[in-house]
N, C-alpha and C positions, 0 to 999 in steps of 0.2 A: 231521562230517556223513557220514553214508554217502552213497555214492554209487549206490546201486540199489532204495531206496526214495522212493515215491512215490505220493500219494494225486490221487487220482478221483475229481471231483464232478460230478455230473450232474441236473441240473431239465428233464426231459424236457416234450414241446406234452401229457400228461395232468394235467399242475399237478397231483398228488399229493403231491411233496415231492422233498426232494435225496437221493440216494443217495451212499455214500460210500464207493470200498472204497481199501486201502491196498494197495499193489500190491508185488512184487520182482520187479524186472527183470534177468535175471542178464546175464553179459557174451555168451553164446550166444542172448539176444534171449529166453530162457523164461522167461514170465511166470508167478507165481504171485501168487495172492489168498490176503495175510495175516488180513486182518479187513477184518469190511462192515459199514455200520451206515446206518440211513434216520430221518428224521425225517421225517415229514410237514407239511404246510403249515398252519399256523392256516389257522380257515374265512376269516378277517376278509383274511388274505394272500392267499389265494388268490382272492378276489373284487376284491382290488384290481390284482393279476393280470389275469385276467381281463377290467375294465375299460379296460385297456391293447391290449387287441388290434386295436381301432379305436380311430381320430383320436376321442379325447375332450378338453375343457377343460381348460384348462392342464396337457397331460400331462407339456411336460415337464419343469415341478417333480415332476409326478408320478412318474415315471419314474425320476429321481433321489433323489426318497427311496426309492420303493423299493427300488431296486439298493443303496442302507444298510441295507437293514433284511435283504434275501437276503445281504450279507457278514456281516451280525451272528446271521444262523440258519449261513449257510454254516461260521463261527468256531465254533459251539457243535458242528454236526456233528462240525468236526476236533477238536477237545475231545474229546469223548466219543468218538470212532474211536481217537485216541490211547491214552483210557485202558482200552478194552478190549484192543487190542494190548497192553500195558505197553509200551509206546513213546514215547520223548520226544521234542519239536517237531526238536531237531537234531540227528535219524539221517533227516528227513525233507530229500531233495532238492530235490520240488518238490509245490505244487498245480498241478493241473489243473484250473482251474473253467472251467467251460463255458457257464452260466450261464444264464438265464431265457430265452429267443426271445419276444420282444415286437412283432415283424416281421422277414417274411422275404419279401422283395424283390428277389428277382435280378435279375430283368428290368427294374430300377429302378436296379441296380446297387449295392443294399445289404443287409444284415442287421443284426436286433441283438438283441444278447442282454444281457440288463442284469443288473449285479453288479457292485459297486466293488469291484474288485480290487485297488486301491490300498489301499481299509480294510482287505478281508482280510488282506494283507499286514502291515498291522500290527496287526492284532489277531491274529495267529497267530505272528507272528515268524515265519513259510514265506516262501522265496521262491513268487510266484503265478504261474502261467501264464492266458492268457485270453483271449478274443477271437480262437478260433482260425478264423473263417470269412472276415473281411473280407479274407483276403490270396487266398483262392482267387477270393472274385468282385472285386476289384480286375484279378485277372488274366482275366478274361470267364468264370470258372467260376461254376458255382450255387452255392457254399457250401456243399453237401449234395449225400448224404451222406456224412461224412466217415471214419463206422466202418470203409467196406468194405479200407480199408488195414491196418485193425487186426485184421480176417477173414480178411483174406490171410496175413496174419503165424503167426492161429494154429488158424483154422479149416482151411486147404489141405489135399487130399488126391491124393496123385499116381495112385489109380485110380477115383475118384470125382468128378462133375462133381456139385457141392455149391450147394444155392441156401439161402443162409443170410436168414431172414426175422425182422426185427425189427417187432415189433406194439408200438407205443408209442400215441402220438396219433396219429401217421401210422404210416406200413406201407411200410418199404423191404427193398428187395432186392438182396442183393449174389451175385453169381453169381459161383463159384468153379471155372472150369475143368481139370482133371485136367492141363491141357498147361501150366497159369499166365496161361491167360486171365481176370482179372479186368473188372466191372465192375458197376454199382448204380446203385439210382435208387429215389423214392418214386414208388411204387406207386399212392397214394392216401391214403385214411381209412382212420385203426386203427381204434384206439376212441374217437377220439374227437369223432365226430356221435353213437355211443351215450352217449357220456356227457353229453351235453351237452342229449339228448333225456330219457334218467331224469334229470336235474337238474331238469330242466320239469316231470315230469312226477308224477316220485317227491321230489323233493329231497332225494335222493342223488347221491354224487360218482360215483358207477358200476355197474351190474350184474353186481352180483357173480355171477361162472359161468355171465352169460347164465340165470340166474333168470328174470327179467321174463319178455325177450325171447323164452324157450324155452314161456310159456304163449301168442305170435299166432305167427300163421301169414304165411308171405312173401306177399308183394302183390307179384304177377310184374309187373304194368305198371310200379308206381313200380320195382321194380327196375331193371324195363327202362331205363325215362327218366332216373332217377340216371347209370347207365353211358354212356352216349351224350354225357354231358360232356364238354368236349373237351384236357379237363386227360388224358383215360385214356388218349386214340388220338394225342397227344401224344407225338415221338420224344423219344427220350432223346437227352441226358441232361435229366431236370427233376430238377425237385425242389418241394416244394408244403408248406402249414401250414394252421395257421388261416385266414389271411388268405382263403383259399380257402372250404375247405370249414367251413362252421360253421350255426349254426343259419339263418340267414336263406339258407342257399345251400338246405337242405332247406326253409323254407317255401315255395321257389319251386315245389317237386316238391310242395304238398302244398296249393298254392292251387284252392279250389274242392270240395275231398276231405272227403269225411269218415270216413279212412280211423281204426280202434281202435288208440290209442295201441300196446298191447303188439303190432298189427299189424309199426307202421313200425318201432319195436322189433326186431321177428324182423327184416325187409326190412336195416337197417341191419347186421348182423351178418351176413346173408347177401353185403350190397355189399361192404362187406371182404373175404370169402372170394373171389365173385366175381371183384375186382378183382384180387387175388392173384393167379389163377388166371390172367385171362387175359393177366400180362401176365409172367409167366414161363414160358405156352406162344408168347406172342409172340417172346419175347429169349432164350430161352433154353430152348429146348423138349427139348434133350436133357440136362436136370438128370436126375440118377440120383437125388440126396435132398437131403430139403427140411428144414431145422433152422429152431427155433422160438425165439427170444427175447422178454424184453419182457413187459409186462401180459398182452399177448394169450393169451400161450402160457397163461395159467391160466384162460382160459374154455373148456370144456369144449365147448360147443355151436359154437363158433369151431371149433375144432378139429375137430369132427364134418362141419361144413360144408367146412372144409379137406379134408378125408380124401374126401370126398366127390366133389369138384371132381380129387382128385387119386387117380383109385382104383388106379393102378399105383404110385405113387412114396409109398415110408412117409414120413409126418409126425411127426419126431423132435426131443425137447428139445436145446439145448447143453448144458445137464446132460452129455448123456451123450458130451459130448468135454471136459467138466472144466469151462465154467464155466456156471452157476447163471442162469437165464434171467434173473433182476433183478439184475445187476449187469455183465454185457456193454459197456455203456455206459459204466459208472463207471470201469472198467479200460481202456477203449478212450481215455478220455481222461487220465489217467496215463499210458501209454503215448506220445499225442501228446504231452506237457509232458515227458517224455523224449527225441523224437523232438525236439523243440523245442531243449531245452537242448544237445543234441548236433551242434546245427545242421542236421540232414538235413532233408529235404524226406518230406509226407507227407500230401499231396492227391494221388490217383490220376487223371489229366488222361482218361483212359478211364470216370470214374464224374460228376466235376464239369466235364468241356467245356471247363476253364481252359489257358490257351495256354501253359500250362508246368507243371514243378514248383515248389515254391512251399514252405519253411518256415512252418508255421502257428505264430503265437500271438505275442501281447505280452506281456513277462518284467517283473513288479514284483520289485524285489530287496527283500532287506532289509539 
């Protein structure tokens, strides 16, 4: 078995699918992405998904077969990642699955993310890493989020103060200080009231490039009134999901209205930008540059309204510090399932508010 390879899977809050990249970790911590590869979610998956996100009838059979059915897509990803690398299961150290977020509850004092990591393990012959959040909030942290340690690692720049922004379902922010001041937090809604609103409305899984949304026009009051939630003016450290913000949180802003779907549309893509905006001139207002990962980064109109909001500081991909805006994620947690196996500790107590450092992840051997 080698000892510096290690694969990355990730099913981020836009339930699009798992990502998968296969990572080398050298003995000087430099990471490199060997091969990546995505499956997407059957529709039928993803709706059962989705039904999960609220207390429904007996969810938790529910719940447990699907965490069998996400290790038995998760097994076919590493299959197919495998065989485009030309790589065999035992040059491979460890999985990293991260797994489905079906709740997220800190202030409850839980999270969870469903994936039987025990099947994985054996339908992969890998050892699994998993369940890497419950040790931060155990310890009074938010569980999220947990990338900005893996930003620190490789996004730093000693004369640049960096606010690195991942657009997934939600929209965090990890701010990277020039002196090695790190810290993060979500921000809010990514994409995912937009999507969640063209599914209603288009019955599609998303607007692609801000499409829809770039034919209405923002509706400055509902802007207004979205913002004024009190999840935004909310000191850090938080952290937020579905749980929060979903459709029924926007019917509340939208009772009485009879505002043109492509309207709330545009408004909703503008709330994202918005919320970015002000809460990295909040915490962090002397960012020199702003890097873009994530779904987000490929809507165009996102990004204009970003640029916008930010008219002195450029709006730049991770692209162009080496890794690919759709797989940040997938490498961020290979990296934790190394951090893991090495026993180091690798919750940033300045990002999740937990009263310590903390080893993340539960190990299935094989």
């Amino acid at each position: 078995m080698a000892d510096n390879l290690f694969i990355g899977l990730m099913s981020g809050t836009s339930l699009d699918g798992v990502d998968a990249a296969l990572v080398k970790i050298g003995e000087d911590g430099q990471v490199t992405l060997v091969q990546q590869h995505f499956i997407a979610y059957p529709a039928k998956l993803r709706t059962s998904i989705l039904s999960l996100q609220h207390p429904t009838h007996n969810e938790l059979e529910t719940s447990a077969l699907i965490a069998n059915k996400l290790a038995s897509l998760y097994a076919l990803v590493v299959e197919q990642l495998l065989r485009k690398a030309h790589t065999e299961k035992n040059e491979i150290s460890a999985i990293g699955a991260h797994g489905q977020t079906i709740r997220h509850r800190p202030e409850l004092g839980f999270t969870l993310q469903i994936c039987n990591a025990a099947l994985l393990a054996e339908l992969t012959g890998i050892r699994v890493i998993s369940d890497f959040r419950s040790r931060d909030i155990a310890a009074g942290g938010q569980g999220a989020p947990l990338v900005p340690a893996f930003h620190q690692a490789v996004f730093s720049s000693q004369t640049q103060n960096r606010a690195i922004v991942n657009i997934g379902g939600i929209a965090n922010i990890t701010y990277l200080g020039k002196s090695g001041t790190v810290f993060g937090f979500d921000s809010g809604p990514g994409n995912m009231l937009l999507d969640a609103w063209v599914s209603k409305h288009l019955a599609l899984d998303y607007d692609e490039d801000g499409a829809w949304a770039r034919t209405g026009q923002i509706i400055e009051p509902l802007l207004a009134a979205m913002l004024k939630d009190g999840y935004f003016s909310k000191s850090i450290p938080k952290s937020t999901g579905r749980d929060l913000f979903n459709l029924s949180w926007l019917s509340q802003h939208l009772l009485k209205s009879h505002y043109a779907p492509s309207d709330v549309a545009r408004t909703l893509v503008a709330l994202t930008a918005y919320s970015i905006h002000d809460a990295i001139h909040h915490y962090c207002a002397d960012t020199d540059e702003i890097y873009l990962c994530g779904g987000g980064e490929k809507n165009s109109l996102l990004k204009h309204d970003l640029q916008q909001c930010f008219k002195h500081i450029p709006i730049k991909s991770t692209e162009i510090l080496g890794i690919g805006v759709d797989w940040v994620e997938a490498i961020a947690f290979a990296w934790l399932a190394k951090k893991c196996l090495a026993g180091e500790t690798a919750n940033l107590t300045t990002v999740t508010g937990a009263a310590g450092s903390r080893i993340l992840g539960a190990i299935y051997q094989v």
